[in-house]
N, C-alpha and C positions, 0 to 999 in steps of 0.2 A: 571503750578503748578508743582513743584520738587515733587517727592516719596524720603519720609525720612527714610522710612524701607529699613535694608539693604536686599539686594538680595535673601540670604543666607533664611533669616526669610520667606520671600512670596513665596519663594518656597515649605518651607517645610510645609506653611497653605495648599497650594494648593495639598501636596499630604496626607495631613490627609484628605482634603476633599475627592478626589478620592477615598480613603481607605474605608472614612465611607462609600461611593454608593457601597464597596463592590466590588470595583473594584483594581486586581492587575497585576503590570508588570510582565508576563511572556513570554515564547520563545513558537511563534505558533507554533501549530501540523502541521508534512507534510502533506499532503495528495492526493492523485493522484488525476488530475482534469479528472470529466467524463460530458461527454456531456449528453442532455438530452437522447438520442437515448441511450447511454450505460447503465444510470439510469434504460431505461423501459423494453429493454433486460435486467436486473439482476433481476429486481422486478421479470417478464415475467420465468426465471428459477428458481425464489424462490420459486413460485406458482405453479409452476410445480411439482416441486419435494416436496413440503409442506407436501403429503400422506406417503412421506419414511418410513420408520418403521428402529430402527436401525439396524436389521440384512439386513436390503437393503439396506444402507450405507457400512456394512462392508465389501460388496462384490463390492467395487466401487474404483479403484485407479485415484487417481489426480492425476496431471503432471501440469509444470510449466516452461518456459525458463525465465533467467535471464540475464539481463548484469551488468557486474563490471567493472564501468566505472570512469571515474578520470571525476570529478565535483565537480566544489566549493558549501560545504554545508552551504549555508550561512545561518545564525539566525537571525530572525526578532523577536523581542519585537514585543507583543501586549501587552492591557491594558484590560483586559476582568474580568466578572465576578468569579466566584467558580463555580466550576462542566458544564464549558463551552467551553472546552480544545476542542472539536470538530465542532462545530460550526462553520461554513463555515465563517463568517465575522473575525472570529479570528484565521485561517487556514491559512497557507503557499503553495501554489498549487506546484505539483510538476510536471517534465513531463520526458520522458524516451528522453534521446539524451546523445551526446558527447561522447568525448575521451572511447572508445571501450578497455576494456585491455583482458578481457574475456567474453566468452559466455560460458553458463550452462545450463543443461537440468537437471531437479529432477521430482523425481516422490512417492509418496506417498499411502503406505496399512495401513488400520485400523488395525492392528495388529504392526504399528510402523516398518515393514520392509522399507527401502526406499533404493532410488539411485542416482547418484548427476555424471549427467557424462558432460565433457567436450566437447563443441561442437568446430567448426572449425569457425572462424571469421567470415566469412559469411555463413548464412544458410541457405541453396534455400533448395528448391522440394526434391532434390535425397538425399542432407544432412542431410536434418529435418525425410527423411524416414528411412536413416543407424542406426541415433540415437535411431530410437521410435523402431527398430529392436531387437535393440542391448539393449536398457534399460528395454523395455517389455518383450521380451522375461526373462528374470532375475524374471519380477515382476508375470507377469500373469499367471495365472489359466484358465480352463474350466468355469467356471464360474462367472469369475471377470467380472465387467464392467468399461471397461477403459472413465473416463469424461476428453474432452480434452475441454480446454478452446478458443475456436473459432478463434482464430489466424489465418492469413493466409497461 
């Protein structure tokens, strides 16, 4: 049996019908993929720190290394609901590799003081300690508590 409807027509049924379930094309969220072990260490530090009050936060500097790296950001279409933009089945996983152009160390006060320094292409033991030398010292106080994110 031939289909006498042209092309053009059954497709555009089929996307009022996805419409109506409320469902539309859009470009997935990236999002870092964590295993389950890094899941229960984050919960494991959220629950930790849950008692902070905020004058015990403001006495708390973060830090963070980065790479700026040349990677194709490629866009996937999904077809998901409304207010579902995170939701892991309509998510783009992301993961940290490739083409290396720079490395950066920043670090962050609740007072919005910060510092953003350049590190050396690779960064061992004695590198990663010149850095935390050289940037803390700038940032830290008697009093401050520096959270460093578990890095090797």
């Amino acid at each position: 049996m031939k289909c006498t409807r042209p092309w053009s027509e059954f497709k555009f049924k089929c996307l009022r019908t996805i419409q109506k379930y409320l469902l539309f094309c859009r470009v997935s969220a990236r999002k870092p993929h964590l295993s389950k072990s890094q899941v229960k260490r984050k919960i494991h530090w959220c629950k930790t720190y849950l008692s902070f009050t905020h004058a015990d936060w403001n006495q708390v500097i973060f830090s963070e290394e980065s790479r700026i790296a040349t990677l194709c950001n490629t866009r996937h279409n999904v077809w998901r609901p409304i207010n579902s933009r995170y939701k892991s089945k309509y998510t783009c996983k992301t993961l940290k590799y490739g083409g290396l152009l720079l490395l950066v160390w920043g670090a962050i006060r609740a007072d919005g003081y910060r510092i953003l320094i350049q590190c050396p292409p690779s960064l061992g033991s004695q590198a990663n300690q010149e850095v935390l030398r050289i940037g803390l010292s700038a940032l830290c106080t008697p009093q401050i508590v520096f959270m460093q994110d578990g890095a090797p």
